[in-house]
Every structure is written in C-alpha cells, then in structure tokens.
BANUVEX-21159 format. One line per 10 residues: their letters; for each residue x, y, z of C-alpha. Coordinates in nm, 2 decimals, always signed. Example, Ala and Ser with C-alpha at 12.3 -4.5 7.8 and 13.67 -1.06 7.14 Angstrom:
// residues 2
as	+1.23,-0.45,+0.78 | +1.37,-0.11,+0.71 $
//
This chain:
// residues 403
xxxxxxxxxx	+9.21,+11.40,+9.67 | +9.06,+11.32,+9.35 | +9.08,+10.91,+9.44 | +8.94,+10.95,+9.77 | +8.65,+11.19,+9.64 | +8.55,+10.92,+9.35 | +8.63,+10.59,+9.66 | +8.37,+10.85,+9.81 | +8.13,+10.91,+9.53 | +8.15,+10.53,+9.44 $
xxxxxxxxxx	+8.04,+10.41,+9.81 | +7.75,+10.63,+9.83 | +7.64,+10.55,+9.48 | +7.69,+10.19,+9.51 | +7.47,+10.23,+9.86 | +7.20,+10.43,+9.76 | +7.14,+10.31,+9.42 | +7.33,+9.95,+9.32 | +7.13,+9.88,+9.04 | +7.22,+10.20,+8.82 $
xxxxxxxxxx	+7.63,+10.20,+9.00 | +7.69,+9.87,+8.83 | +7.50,+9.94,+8.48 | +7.77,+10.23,+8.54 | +8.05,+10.02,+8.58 | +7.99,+9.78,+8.33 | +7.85,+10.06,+8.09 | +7.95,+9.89,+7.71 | +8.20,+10.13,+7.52 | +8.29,+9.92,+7.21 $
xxxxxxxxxx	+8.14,+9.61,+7.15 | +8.28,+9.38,+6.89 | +8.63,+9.56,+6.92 | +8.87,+9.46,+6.70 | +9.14,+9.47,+6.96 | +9.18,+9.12,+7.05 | +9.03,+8.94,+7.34 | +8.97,+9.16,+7.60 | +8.95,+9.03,+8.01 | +8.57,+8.84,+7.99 $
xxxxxxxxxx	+8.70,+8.64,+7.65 | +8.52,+8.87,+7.41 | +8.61,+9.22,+7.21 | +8.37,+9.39,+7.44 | +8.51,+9.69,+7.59 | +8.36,+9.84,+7.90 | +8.44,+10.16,+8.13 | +8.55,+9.97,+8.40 | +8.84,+9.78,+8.15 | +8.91,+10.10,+7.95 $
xxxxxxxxxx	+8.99,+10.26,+8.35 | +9.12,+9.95,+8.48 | +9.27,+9.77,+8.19 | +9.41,+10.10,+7.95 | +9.41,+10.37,+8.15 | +9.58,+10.27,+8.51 | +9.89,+10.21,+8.23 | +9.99,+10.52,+8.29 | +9.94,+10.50,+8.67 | +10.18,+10.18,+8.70 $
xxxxxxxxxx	+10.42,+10.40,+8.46 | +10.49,+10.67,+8.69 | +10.52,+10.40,+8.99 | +10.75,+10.26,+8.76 | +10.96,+10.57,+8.65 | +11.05,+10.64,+9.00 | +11.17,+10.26,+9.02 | +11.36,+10.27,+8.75 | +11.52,+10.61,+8.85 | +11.58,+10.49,+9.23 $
xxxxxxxxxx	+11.76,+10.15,+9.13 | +11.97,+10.26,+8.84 | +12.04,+10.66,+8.83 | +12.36,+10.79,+9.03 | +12.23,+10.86,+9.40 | +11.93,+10.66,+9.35 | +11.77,+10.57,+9.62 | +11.76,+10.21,+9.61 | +12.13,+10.20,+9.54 | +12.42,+10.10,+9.79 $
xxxxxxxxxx	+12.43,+10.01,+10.15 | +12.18,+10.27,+10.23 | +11.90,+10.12,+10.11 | +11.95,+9.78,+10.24 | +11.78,+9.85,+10.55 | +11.45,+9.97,+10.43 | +11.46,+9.68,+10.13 | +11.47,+9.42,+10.46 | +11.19,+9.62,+10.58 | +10.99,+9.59,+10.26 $
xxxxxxxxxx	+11.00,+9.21,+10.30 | +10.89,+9.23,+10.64 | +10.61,+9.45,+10.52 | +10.49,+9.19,+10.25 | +10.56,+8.84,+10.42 | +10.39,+8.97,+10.77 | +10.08,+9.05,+10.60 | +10.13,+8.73,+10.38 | +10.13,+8.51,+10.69 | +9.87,+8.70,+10.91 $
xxxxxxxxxx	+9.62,+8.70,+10.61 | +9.68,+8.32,+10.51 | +9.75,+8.20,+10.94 | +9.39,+8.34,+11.01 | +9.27,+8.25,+10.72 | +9.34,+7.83,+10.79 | +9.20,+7.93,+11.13 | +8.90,+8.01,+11.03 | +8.86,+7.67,+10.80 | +8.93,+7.54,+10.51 $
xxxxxxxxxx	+8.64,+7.62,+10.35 | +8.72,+8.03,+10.40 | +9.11,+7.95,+10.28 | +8.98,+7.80,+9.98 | +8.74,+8.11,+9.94 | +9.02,+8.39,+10.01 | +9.35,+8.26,+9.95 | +9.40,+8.39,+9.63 | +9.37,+8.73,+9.75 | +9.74,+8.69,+9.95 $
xxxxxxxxxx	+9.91,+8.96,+9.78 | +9.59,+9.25,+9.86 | +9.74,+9.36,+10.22 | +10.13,+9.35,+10.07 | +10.06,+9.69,+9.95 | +10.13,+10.03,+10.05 | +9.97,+10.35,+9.91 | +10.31,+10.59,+9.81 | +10.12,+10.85,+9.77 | +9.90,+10.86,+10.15 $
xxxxxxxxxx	+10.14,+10.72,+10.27 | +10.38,+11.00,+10.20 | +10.13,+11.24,+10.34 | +10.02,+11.03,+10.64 | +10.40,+11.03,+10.72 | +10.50,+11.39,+10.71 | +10.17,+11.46,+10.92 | +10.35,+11.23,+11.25 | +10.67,+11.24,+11.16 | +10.73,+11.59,+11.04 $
xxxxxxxxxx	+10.91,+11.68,+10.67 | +11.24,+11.68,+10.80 | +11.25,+11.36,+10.97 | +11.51,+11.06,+10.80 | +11.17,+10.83,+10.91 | +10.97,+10.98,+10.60 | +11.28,+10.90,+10.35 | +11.30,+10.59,+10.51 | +10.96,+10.54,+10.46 | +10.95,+10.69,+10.08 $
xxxxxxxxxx	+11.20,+10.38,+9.97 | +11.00,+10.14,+10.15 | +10.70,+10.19,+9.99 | +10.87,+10.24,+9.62 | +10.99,+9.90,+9.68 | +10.69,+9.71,+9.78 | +10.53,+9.88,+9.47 | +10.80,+9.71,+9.26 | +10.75,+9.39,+9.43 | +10.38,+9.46,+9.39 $
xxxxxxxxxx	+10.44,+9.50,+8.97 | +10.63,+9.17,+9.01 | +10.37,+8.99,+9.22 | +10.10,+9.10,+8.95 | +10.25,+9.02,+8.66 | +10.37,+8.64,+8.77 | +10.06,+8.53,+8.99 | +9.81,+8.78,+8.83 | +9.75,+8.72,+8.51 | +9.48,+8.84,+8.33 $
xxxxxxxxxx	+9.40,+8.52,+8.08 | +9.59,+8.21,+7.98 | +9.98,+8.28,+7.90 | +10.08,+8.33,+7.54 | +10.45,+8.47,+7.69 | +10.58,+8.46,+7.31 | +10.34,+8.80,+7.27 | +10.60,+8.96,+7.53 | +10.87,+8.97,+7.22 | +10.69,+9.22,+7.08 $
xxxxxxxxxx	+10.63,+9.46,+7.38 | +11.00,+9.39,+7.47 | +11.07,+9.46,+7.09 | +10.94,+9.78,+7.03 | +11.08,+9.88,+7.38 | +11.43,+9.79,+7.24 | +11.36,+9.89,+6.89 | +11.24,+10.29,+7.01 | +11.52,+10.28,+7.26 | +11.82,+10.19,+6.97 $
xxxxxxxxxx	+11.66,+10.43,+6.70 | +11.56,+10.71,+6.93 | +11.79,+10.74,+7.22 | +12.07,+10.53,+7.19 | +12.18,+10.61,+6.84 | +12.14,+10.99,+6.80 | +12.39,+10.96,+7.12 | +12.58,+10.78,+7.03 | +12.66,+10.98,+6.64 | +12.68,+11.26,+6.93 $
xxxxxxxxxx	+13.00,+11.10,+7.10 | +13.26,+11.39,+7.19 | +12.99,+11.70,+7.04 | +12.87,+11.86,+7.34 | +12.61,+12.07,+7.13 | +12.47,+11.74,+7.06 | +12.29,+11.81,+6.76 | +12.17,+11.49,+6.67 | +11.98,+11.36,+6.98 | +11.82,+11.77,+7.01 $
xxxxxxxxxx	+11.67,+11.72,+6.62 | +11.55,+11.41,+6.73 | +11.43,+11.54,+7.05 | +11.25,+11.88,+6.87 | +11.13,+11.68,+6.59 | +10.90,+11.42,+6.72 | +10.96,+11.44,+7.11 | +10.77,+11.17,+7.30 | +10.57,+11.05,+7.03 | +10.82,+10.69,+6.94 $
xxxxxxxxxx	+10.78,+10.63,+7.32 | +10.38,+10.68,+7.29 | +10.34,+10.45,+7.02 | +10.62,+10.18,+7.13 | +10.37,+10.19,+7.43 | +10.09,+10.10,+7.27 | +10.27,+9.86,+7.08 | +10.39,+9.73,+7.42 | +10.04,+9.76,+7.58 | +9.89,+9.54,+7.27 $
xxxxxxxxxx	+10.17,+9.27,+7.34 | +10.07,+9.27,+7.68 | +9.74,+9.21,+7.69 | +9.78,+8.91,+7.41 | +9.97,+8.77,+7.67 | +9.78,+8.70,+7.94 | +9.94,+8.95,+8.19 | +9.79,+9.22,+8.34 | +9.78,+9.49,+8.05 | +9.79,+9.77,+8.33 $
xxxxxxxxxx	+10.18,+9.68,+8.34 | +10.21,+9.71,+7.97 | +10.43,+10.05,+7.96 | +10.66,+9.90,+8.21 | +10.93,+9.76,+7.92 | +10.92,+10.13,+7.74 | +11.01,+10.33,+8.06 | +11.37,+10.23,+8.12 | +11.38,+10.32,+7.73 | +11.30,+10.71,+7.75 $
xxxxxxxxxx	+11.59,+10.91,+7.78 | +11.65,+10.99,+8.15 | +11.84,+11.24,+8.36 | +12.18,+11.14,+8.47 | +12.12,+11.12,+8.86 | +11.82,+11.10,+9.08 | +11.72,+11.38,+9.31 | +11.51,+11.16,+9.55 | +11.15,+11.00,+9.50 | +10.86,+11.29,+9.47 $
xxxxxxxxxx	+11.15,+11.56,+9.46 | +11.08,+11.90,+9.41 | +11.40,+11.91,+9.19 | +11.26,+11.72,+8.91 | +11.06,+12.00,+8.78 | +11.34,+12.14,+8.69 | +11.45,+11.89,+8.47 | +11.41,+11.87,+8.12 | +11.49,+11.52,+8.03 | +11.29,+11.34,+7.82 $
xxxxxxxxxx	+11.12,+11.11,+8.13 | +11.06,+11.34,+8.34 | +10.88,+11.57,+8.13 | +10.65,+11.27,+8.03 | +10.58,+11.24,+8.39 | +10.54,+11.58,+8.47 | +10.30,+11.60,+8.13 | +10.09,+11.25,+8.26 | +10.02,+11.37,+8.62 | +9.72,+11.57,+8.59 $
xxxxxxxxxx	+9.53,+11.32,+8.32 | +9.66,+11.02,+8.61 | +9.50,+11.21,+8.87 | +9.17,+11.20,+8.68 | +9.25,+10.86,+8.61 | +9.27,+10.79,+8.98 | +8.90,+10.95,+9.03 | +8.79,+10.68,+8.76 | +8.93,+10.36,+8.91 | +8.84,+10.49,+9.29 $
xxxxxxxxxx	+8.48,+10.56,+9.14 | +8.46,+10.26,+8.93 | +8.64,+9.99,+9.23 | +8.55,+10.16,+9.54 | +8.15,+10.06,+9.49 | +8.10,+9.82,+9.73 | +7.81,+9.77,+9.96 | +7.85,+9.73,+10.31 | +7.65,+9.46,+10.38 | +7.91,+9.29,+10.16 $
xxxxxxxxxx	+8.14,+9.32,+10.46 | +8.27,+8.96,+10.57 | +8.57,+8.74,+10.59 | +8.80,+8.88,+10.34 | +8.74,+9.24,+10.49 | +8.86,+9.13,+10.85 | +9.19,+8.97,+10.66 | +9.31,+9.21,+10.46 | +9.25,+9.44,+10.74 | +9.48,+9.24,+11.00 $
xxxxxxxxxx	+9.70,+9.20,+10.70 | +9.78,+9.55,+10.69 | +9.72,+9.64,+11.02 | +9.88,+9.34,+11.18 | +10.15,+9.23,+10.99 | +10.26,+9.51,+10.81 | +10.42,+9.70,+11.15 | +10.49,+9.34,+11.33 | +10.66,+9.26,+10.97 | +10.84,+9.56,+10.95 $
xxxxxxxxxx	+10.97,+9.59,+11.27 | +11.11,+9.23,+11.28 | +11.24,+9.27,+10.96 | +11.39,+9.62,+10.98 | +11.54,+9.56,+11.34 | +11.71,+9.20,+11.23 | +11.91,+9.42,+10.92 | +11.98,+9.75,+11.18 | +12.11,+9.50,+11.45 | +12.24,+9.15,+11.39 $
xxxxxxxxxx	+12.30,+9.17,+11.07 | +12.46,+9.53,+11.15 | +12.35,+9.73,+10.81 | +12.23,+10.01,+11.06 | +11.91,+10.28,+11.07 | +11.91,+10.63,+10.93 | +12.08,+10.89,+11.19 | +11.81,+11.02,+11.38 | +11.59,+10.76,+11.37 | +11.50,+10.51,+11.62 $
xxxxxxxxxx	+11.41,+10.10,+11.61 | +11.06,+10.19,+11.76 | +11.01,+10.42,+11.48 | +10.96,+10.10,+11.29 | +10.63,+10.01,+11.41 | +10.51,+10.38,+11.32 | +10.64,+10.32,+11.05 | +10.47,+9.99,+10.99 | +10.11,+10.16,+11.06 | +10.13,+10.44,+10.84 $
xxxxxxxxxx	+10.24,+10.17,+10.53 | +9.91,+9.97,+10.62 | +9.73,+10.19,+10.42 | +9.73,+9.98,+10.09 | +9.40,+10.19,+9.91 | +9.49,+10.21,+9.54 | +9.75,+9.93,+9.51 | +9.51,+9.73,+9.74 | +9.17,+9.78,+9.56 | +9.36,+9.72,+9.23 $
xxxxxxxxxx	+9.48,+9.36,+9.33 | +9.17,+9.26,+9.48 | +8.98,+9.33,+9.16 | +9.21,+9.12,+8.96 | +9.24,+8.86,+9.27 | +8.92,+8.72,+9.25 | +8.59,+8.73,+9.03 | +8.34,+9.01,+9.07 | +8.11,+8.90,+9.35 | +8.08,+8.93,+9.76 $
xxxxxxxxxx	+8.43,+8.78,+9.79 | +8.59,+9.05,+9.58 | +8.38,+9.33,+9.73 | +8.45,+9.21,+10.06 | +8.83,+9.23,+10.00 | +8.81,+9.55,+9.88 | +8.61,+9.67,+10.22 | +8.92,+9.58,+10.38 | +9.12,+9.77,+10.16 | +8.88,+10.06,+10.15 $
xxxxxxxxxx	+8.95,+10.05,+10.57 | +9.25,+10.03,+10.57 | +9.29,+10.40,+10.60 | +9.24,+10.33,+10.96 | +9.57,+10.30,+10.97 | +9.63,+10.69,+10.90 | +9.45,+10.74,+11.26 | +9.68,+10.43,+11.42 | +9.98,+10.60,+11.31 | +9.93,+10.92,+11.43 $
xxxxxxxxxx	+9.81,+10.78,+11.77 | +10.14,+10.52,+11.82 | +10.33,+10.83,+11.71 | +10.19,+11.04,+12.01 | +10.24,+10.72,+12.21 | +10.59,+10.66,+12.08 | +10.69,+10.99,+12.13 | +10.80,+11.07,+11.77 | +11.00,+11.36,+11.80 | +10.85,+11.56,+11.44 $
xxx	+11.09,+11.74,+11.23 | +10.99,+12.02,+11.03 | +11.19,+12.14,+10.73 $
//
C-alpha cells in the first residue's frame, strides 16, 4: 500500500507541479562523495540514487532470500519435478512479452525499434507481491493456482536479477571489483557460519555458533554487505543487486516452509530474522522508489507505453499458456491437482502486472527523458491487468478456494 500511495503521490505531483517533482528527485544529498563514481560519472549523490541505487539493496535482498531458500532448502519450492512446470511457465512468461514488445516494435519501424529496444526486459516482470494479492482475490487462498502462481513469479524475479545484472549495467565493466564482493561474501560466511559449526560437530548445545550468534548477531553480514555493495557498484553492475552474494551466506533454516509463509515467523534462524527485521524499513523504501520513479506526466504517454503494455498484457498469458500447456501435456511433467490448463491464461493476466520490478528496469533501461517516462506509463498501467484477471476468472469459471 505504501508503493502504490507514493506511485500515487508521485503522478499527481509530477502533474500538478513538474518543475518542483524533479528538483525533488534529483535533490543533491552529498556532493563530492568520496564513494567512488556514482551512476552520472561523478561523486554526486542524489535522493533518487540513494533510493534507487542503496536503498532498493535491501528490496532485491528479500526477493533474493526467498530464491535462495526455494532452490536450495529441503522442500523448496523450486526443487524437484514439481516445480518444472511453473519454471516452463516462467519462460513463457518472459519470451512472450520479449517477442510481442520487440515484433510490434519492428512493425512500427525501425526508427521506434531503435528508440525502445533496449527496454526488452521491462514487460518480463511480475510484481510478487500484487500479484500474490491479485491471485488470492480470483482464485481464492486455497486454490493450488496461487502456489502455482507464487513459484512462477519467484522465478521470473530471479531471471529478472540475472537479466539486470548481465544486460543492465550501470557503467563500464571493471568485473575484477566482483572478487571483493564475492570475497567478503565467502570470508563472513567461513568465519561466521561455517566455522563456529563446524568446532560444533557432534555438540548439540552448540555453544560455539550461539556465542557467535549472541555476540555480534547480524552485524558481519551488515558490513560484508556493504563491502559487497561497494564492490558492486565499482563494477559497473547494477549496485541494487549488491547484497545478492551475502545472502546465501547467512545462516539459514534447514527446510523451506513455502514463499510468504506464515511459518517463518516462527523461525529464529539467522536469515529469517534479518528479513523479518528489513520488512518494515523496505516497505518505506518502497514508498520512496514508487514516489521517486512513478512521476511521470501523461502527456509523456507514447510508443513505449503501448509496448510494454501488450508485453505484459499480451504475451505474458499467450506466453504462459503455451509454455505451461507444452510441459503439462507433451512433454508430460503434469499441472497441480485441481488446477486446470485454462487456468493458465488467468494466470497469465494476473502476472502482467510488472509495477515495481517494471518501473525499476525501465529506469535503468534507458536515459531519463520521454522514452523512459513513456515506458514506465506502461508499467504504471499495467495494473490493468488486476481488472483482466478478475474478469477472465469470472469468464473462465475459476472455481475459488477458500482456506
């Protein structure tokens, strides 16, 4: 709620007043920083970097905690035959929207592919978090479409970190700087984690890893990240992902209890109670980058709108359904009990809402001007696709499951 009120805030503002929303946006923190060169190729750092740049960190953190957990914890959710379906799905929801953004796009010339093309990867996205919502509001709580849906969209968001860092970057490569955010990732996770562990092999009171634990809690992790987020940002990739190598190095629980699982705030492991500690300052966060992003006029409405909007619209249920029909079928890896083929395309329209993940690769997709506000119309409309879902449910006959 706190995103959408500052998207909100930030379109209003941006409409009534442009002038004073930009001096906003680019209001100067710290000139002259001595933190290296920051994304316009001086130490200047402004609001919208410190949001966009520093703070969304610890956005892509938590996107990439519940990776991390899904793909490598017993009973994750990306593990094993179960998840092959939905992963097939998830490349049907990224290479539809690929095709129907860059197909109209040659369509419409070569002068507007040349304009937009770089902005590809901006309808690939889906919004877990609305998404989620969207999807227990048609299909009901209960229903295996929403679980379905939950591993879809965790992983397009790890494609998403993937497609960021490789085609993304934020200046020009200087990969040799990722040896020392991969270092201190290994370095915290050998002196912090795996070593007190492993001098508590066959105590069960494991008295090592708890004065460890007591003693300085998160506070290796916090400054391995920074480390990490410094290495990062030398670079040339997106700083945003610069936590990513210090996550799978937290000490974690020993299974997974499902993505957004009630369960996990029972847990006391070291990763989840970072998480669980980082939600409300992310959800502030979130009403920064929707108030600092979402400020776009809408007489800036024009090509790039229209194609990220049939991107997600289009291609994400035509890509989905194609995709998630050829693994249930031909290829025989089969669908959730309870859930039908035609499901997909419900499923399809509630994923088209890209919002966050959307805005945030179309503001690093191309240069501040009418192309880049224009994009992020589209992705600002996108939650169109809330209203399509529900309707193709009705239409579809989703049977909703409550519980």
């Amino acid at each position: 709620m706190l995103l959408i009120f500052g998207a909100v805030t930030a379109l209003i503002w941006a409409n009534v007043d442009g002038h004073s929303y930009h001096a906003f946006v680019d209001f100067v923190i710290w000139d002259h920083a001595p933190i290296g060169h920051l994304h316009d190729g001086h130490r200047t750092l402004t609001l919208h970097y410190l949001v966009n740049d520093v703070l969304m960190a610890l956005f892509f953190a938590i996107a990439a905690k519940e990776v991390w957990e899904a793909v490598i914890l017993e009973n994750g959710s990306l593990r094993g035959k179960k998840a092959a379906t939905p992963l097939f799905a998830t490349a049907g929801g990224m290479f539809g929207p690929i095709g129907v953004y860059l197909g109209l796009a040659m369509i419409m010339g070569s002068d507007t592919y040349n304009a937009v093309a770089n902005g590809w990867a901006i309808p690939t996205a889906t919004d877990i978090a609305f998404s989620y919502l969207v999807g227990r509001i048609v299909f009901g709580a209960g229903h295996p479409a929403v679980r379905f849906l939950l591993l879809l969209a965790i992983a397009d968001d790890a494609a998403g970190l993937i497609i960021l860092a490789i085609f993304y970057p934020s200046g020009d490569l200087a990969p040799e700087w990722l040896l020392l955010s991969f270092g201190a990732a290994l370095a915290v996770f050998v002196l912090f984690n795996w070593l007190p562990r492993r001098m508590d092999r066959g105590r069960p009171e494991r008295p090592h890893s708890t004065r460890v634990r007591k003693a300085l809690g998160g506070l290796p992790y916090v400054i391995a990240g920074c480390i990490s987020w410094y290495g990062f940002m030398q670079s040339g990739l997106h700083p945003a992902l610069g936590l990513l190598p210090v996550v799978p190095a937290i000490p974690h629980a020993d299974r997974a209890f499902g993505i957004f699982a009630e369960a996990e705030e029972h847990l006391h492991d070291l990763l989840n109670v970072l998480e669980h500690a980082l939600k409300h300052p992310v959800e502030i966060v979130l009403f920064f980058f929707g108030l600092l992003n979402a400020g776009v006029e809408f007489s800036s409405m024009g090509d790039a709108t229209w194609l990220v909007l049939a991107g997600l619209i289009i291609g994400k249920p035509v890509g989905i359904l194609f995709f998630g029909w050829l693994a249930a079928r031909p290829l025989k890896l089969g669908i959730p009990e309870g859930m039908r083929i035609i499901d997909l395309v419900v499923i399809g329209f509630v994923a088209a809402i890209g919002f966050t993940v959307s805005l945030f690769v179309a503001s690093v997709a191309f240069d501040a001007g009418p192309v880049q506000d224009a994009a992020k119309m589209g992705a600002l409309f996108s939650f169109a696709a809330a209203i399509l879902s529900i309707v193709a449910g009705k239409v579809l006959r989703v049977q909703k499951m409550d519980g």
